[in-house]
Every structure is written in structure tokens, then in C-alpha cells.
C-alpha positions in Angstrom: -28.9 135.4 20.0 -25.8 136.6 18.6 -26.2 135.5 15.1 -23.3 137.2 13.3 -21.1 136.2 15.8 -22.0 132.4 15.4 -22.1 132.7 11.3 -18.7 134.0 11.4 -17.1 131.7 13.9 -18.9 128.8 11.8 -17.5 130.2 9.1 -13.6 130.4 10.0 -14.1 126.5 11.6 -14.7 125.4 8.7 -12.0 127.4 7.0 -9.2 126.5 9.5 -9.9 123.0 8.0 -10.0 123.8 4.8 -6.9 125.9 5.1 -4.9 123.1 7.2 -4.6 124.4 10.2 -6.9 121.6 12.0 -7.8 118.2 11.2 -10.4 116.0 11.2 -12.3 117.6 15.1 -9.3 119.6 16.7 -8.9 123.3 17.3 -11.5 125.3 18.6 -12.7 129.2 17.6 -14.6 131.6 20.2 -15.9 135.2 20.0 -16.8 137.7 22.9 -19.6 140.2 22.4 -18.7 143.4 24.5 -22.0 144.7 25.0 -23.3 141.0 26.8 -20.2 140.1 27.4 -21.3 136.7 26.4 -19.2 134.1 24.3 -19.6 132.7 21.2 -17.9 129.3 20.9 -17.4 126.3 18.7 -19.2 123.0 19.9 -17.1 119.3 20.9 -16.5 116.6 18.9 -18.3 118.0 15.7 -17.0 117.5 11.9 -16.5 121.1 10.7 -18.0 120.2 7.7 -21.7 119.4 9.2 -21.7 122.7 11.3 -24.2 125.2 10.9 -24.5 128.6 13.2 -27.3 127.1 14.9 -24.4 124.5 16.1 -22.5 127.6 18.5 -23.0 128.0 21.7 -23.4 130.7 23.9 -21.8 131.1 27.3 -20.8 133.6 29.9 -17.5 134.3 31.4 -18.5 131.9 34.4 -18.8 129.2 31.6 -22.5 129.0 32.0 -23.9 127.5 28.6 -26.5 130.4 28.1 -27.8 128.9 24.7 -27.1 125.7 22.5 -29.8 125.5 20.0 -28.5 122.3 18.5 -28.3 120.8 22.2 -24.7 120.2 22.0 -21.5 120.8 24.3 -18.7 123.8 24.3 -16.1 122.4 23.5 -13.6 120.8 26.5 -11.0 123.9 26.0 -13.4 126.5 27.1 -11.9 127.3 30.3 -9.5 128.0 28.5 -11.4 130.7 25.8 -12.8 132.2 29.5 -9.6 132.7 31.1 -7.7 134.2 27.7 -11.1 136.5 27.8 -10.8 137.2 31.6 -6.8 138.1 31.3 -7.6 140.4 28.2 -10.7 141.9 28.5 -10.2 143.6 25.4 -9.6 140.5 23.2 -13.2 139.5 20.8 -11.7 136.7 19.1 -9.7 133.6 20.2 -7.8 130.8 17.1 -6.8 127.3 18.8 -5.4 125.5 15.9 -3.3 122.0 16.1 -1.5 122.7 12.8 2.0 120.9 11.7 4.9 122.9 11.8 3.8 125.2 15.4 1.8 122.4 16.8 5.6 120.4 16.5 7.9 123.3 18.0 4.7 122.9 20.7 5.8 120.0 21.4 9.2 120.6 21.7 8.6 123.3 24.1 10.4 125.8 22.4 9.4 129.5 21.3 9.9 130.8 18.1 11.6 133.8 17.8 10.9 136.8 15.1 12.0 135.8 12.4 11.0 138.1 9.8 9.5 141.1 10.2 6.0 140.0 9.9 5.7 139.6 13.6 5.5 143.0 14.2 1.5 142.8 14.1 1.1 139.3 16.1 1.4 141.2 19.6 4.5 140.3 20.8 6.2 141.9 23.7 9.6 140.1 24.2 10.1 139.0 19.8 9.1 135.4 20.5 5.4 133.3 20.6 6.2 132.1 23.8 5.1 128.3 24.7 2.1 128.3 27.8 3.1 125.1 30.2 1.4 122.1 29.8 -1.7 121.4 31.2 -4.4 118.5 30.2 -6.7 119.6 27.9 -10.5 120.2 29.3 -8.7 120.9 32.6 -8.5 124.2 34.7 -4.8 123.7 34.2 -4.7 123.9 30.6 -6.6 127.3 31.5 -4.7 128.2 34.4 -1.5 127.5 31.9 -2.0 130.3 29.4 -2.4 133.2 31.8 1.2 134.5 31.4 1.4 133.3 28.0 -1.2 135.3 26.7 -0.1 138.5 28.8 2.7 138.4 27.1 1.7 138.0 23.4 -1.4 137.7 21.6 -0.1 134.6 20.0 1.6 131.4 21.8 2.1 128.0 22.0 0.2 125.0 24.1 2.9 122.9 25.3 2.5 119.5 23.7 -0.8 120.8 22.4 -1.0 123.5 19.5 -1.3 127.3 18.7 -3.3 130.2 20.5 -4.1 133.4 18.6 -6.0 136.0 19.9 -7.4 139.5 18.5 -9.5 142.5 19.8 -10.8 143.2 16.5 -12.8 139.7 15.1 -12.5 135.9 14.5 -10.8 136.9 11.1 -8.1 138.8 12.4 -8.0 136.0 15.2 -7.4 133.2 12.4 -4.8 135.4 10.4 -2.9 135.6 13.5 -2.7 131.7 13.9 -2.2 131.5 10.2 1.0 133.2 10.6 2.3 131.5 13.8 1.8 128.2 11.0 4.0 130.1 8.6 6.3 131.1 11.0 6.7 128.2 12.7 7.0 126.3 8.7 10.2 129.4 8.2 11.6 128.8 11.3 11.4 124.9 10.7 13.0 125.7 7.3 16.1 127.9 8.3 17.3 125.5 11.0 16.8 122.3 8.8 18.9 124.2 6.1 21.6 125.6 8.9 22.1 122.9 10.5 20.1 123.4 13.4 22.0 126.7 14.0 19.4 129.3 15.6 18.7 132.0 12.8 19.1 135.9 13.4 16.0 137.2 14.6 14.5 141.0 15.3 14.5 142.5 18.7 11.7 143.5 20.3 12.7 147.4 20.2 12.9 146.9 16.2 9.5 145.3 15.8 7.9 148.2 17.8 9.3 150.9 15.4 7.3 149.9 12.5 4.4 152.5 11.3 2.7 153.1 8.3 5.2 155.2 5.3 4.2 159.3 6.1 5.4 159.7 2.7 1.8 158.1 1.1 -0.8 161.2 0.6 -4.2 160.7 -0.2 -5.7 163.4 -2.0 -8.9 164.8 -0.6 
């Protein structure tokens, strides 16, 4: 059931190791098929480097497990895949990632603002990722936590916790958009360490939404 989906979530688990932005069994990675509406999710307490796609498991938006081939859990944050999925219906992909630099503005509860100019494709609506509450993980309040968090932007930060990113195209797209909250988060970590902790001029909103591709490019036919 739903084998591309589970070969390609497998596939950027293991990548978000390899890349940095987990370690060791954190972070979790989900996909939504629209036509089931079912979810494809990583399992708990697994070392990314022994999954296979027969590890991921399939659930519906009522977090019934509707097939684990491998006999394993969902991982404890799916409530928290589910509510993302039930706030934005038109999100596929969800990225929870613990990495360094926006796993510790995480924990100091405090948003980071745009930067550079980058942002303009990570969904924000008010120039910031914006930091979802705290809630204990595996809990309905880490769930109930992120409902403003992701109506505001498609990528945000889990108080005390780590990084969301979510996409309505794939898991890929998904795991860019967390790559780049890490880079931010690594720039914005950067520019106050070498301005003495003074905030950094960052893009409004209104700027970020102006972007669109050159109209001067032509293709020939």
C-alpha cells in the first residue's frame, strides 16, 4: 500500500541524518496521499540507518494504524503529523527535524525573522518562523500546540523541541524547507553573535510577497 510514498519518506529519513538535521532516533517525516487520504509515517525508536519502506506505517487522519508490515509503532509525534494534516488539508509532506542552530532559537522561544530573502518560498505570512508553545512530546498538547503555528507559516518552531516544515507538493520539498529553517536559523545565529546580539534588518512581509519569476527570460518555442 502506498509504496512510493513509503520509499521516499525512507528515503529522506535517512537523508535528514546524513545531512545533520537529526541525530541518532529524533525527527520524524510523514506523507499524505490525497486520494486515501491516508498517511505515510516514519516508525519510533528506529535507527534510520536499518529502515527499509516496509518499516512505514500507514495511518488515517483518526490515527488509526491501517498497515505496519514490519509490526512496529508511528512514531509518538503523530498527533501531531494528523493535526498539521487536518489544519492544512492541502499540505502532502511534513519535516520534524531536531537540528542545532533552530532546534536552539527553539529553545529559546524566540522566532526568526527574514533574514534574507530566501524566505520568500518557506510560506510565511507575518516574515518570521514563528515558535508553536510547548507541549510534551507524544501528547495531544504538543498537537494541539502547532495549530496556529502552522496556520501561520508552513515552517515553525517546537518550543523547546525542534523544527516543523511542511509542503503541498512532496517529502522533498518538505525536507528543503526544514533544511533552510537550519540555515537560517545558523545566519541568524551568525549575525547576532557578530553584532553583538543586536537584532539584524530583516524583510517585511509585503517585500517577500513581491517576488515572481524575471518576465524578461523567453523561451523559444
Amino acid at each position: 500500500m502506498l509504496e512510493t510514498l513509503k520509499k521516499d519518506v525512507c528515503q529522506i529519513a535517512k537523508r535528514a541524518q546524513k545531512d545533520g538535521l537529526c541525530k541518532h532516533k529524533s525527527g520524524n517525516f510523514s506523507a499524505r496521499d490525497l486520494e486515501s487520504g491516508y498517511v505515510v509515517i516514519t516508525p519510533t525508536s528506529v535507527d534510520r540507518e536499518l529502515l527499509t519502506p516496509r518499516d512505514m506505517i500507514v495511518m488515517d487522519l483518526d490515527a488509526t494504524v491501517i498497515e505496519n508490515l514490519s509490526g512496529l509503532k508511528p512514531t509518538s509525534e503523530s498527533l501531531m503529523h494528523l493535526m498539521i494534516y487536518r489544519q492544512r488539508p492541502e499540505a502532502t509532506a511534513i519535516a520534524h527535524t531536531h537540528s542545532a542552530y533552530a532546534t536552539t532559537f527553539a529553545l529559546l522561544n524566540k522566532p526568526i525573522p527574514a533574514i534574507v530573502y530566501e524566505v520568500a518560498n518557506l510560506g510565511l505570512t507575518k516574515g518570521r518562523v514563528p515558535v508553536a508553545p510547548y507541549g510534551r512530546p507524544g501528547t495531544t498538547d504538543l498537537a494541539d500546540s502547532v495549530i496556529e503555528s502552522c496556520k501561520e507559516a508552513d515552517c515553525f518552531l517546537l518550543e523547546k523541541h525542534g523544527a516543523v516544515a511542511l509542503d503541498n507538493r512532496d517529502i522533498y520539498e518538505a525536507f528543503l524547507k526544514a533544511a533552510y529553517i537550519e540555515e537560517l536559523a545558523e545566519l541568524y545565529h551568525h549575525a547576532l553573535t557578530a553584532n553583538n546580539c543586536q537584532e539584524p534588518p530583516a524583510f517585511a512581509q509585503e517585500e517577500l510577497q513581491k517576488w515572481e519569476y524575471p518576465s524578461q527570460i523567453k523561451f523559444k518555442n
